[in-house]
C-alpha positions in Angstrom: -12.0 -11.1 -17.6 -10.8 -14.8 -18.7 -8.1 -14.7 -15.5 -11.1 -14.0 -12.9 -13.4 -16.4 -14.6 -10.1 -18.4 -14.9 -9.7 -18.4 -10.9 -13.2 -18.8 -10.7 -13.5 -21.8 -12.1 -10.7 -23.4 -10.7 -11.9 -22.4 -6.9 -15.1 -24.3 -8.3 -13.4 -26.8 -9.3 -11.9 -27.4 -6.4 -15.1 -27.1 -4.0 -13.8 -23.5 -3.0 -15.9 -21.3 -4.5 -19.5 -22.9 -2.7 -18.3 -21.6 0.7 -19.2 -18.2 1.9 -16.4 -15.9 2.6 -15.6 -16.5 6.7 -15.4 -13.4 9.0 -12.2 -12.0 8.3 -10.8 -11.6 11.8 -7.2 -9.9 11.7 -5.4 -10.5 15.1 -6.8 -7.5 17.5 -3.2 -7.5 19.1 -0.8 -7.9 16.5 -2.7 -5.0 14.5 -2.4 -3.2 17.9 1.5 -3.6 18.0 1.7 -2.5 14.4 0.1 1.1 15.0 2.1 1.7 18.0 5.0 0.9 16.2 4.5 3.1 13.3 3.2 6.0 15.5 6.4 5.9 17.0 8.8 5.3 14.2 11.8 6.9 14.8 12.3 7.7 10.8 11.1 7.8 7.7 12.2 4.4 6.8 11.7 2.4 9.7 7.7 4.0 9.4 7.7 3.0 5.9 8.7 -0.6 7.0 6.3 -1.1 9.5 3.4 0.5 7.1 4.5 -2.1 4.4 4.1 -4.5 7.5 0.7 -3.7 8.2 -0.3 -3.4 4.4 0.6 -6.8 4.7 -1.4 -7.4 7.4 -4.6 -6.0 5.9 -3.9 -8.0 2.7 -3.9 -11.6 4.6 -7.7 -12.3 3.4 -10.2 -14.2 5.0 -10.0 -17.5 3.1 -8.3 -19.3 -0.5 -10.6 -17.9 -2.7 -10.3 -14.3 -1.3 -6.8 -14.2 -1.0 -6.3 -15.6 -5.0 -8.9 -12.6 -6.1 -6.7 -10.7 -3.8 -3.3 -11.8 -5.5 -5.0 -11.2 -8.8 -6.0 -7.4 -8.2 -2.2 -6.6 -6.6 -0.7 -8.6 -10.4 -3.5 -6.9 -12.6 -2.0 -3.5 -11.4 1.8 -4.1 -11.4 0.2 -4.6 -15.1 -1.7 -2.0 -15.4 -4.8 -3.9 -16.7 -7.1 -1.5 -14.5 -10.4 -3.4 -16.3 -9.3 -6.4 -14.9 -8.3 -5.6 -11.0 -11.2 -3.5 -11.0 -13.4 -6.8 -11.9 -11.6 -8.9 -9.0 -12.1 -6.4 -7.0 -15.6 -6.0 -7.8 -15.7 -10.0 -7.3 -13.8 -9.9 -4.4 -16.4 -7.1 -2.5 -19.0 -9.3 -3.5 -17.6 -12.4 -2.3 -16.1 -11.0 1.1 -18.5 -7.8 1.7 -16.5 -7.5 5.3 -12.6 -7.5 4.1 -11.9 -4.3 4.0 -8.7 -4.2 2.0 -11.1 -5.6 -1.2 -13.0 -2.3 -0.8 -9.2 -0.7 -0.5 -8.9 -2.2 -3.6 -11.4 -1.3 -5.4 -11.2 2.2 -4.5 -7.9 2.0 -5.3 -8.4 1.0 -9.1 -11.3 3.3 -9.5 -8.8 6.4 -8.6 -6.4 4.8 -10.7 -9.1 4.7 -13.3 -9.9 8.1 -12.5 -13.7 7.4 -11.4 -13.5 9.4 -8.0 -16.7 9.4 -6.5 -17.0 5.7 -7.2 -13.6 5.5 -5.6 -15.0 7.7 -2.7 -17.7 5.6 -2.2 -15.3 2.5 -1.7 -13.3 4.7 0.7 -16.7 4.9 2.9 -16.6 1.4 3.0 -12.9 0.5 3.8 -13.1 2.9 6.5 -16.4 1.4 7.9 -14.8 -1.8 8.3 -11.3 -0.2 9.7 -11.1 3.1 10.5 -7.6 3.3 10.8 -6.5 2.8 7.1 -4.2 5.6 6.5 -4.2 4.5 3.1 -7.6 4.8 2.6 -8.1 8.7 4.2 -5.2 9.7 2.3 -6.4 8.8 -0.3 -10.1 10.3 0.5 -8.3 13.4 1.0 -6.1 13.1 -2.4 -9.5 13.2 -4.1 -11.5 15.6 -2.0 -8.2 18.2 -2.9 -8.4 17.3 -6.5 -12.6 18.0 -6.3 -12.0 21.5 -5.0 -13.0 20.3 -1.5 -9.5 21.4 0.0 -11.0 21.6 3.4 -12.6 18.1 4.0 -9.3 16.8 1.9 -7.1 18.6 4.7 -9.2 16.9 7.5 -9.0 13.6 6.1 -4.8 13.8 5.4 -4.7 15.2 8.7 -6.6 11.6 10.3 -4.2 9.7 8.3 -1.2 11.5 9.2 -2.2 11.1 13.2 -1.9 7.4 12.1 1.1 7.6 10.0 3.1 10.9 11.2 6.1 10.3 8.4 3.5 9.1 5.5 4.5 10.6 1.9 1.0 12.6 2.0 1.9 14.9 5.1 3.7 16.8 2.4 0.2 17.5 1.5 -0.7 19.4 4.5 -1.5 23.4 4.5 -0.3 24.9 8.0 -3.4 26.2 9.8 -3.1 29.9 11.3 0.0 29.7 13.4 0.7 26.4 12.8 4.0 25.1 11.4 4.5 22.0 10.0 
């Protein structure tokens, strides 16, 4: 809590933390290059390249104060201080209700924390406000598997694997009738 507060009051401080969070508007076009690149990856490591390119790309945040709340949540993990991240990332949601990558975030620390359908409910979000974070429906269907809803888990790996063919999670994946994977 004292490391928020602690970025908090230094974005106050510094006549940062007044502002409203701007309109986080990625670049339509270089986001656009990105998925085509990865949906045609030649192999597993150039794919996981470009995703690490584009998680990058989803974590540039909308201004200063995001981006430190941001950096905070990412260091809070490597640590594994889960109460903490999941307060940035509660901050962060409030501050920038339209990044999606904070509601990534979130959801993200309240798997880690094992709170699923708050986690869920954070997916809904991220995927309001981009649609194509593989990330994010992987890890909708992680949880939906884990709740007994192997179906609607399948359907969601299935959306993220159309995004990211090579992604870890196709592993995942039950063959339908006929189908081999």
């Amino acid at each position: 809590m004292r490391t928020v507060l602690g970025i908090s009051l230094a974005l106050a401080a510094s006549g940062m933390a007044m502002a409203a969070c701007p309109p986080h508007t990625p670049d339509a076009e270089r986001r656009a290059e990105l998925f085509a690149s990865l949906a045609a990856a030649p192999d597993e490591a150039t794919a996981r390249e470009i995703s690490f390119a584009i998680r990058r790309f989803w974590s540039e945040a909308p201004d200063a104060k995001a981006q430190a709340l941001l950096d905070h949540i990412y260091d809070r993990r490597r640590w594994q201080d889960l109460e903490a991240a999941e307060e940035a990332s509660r901050e962060l949601t409030a501050y920038c209700p339209d990044y999606a990558e904070g509601w990534n975030q979130l959801a993200t620390v309240l798997f880690y924390r094992e709170r699923y359908d708050a986690s869920l409910d954070a997916i809904i979000r991220t995927l309001e406000l981009e649609p194509d974070h593989f990330g994010a429906l992987a890890g909708r269907g992680v949880i939906l598997m884990q709740q007994g809803r192997v179906a609607l888990g399948q359907i969601a790996l299935r959306e993220a694997v159309a995004l990211y063919p090579l992604m870890s999670e196709r592993h995942l994946l039950i063959p339908e009738p006929g189908q081999k994977l």
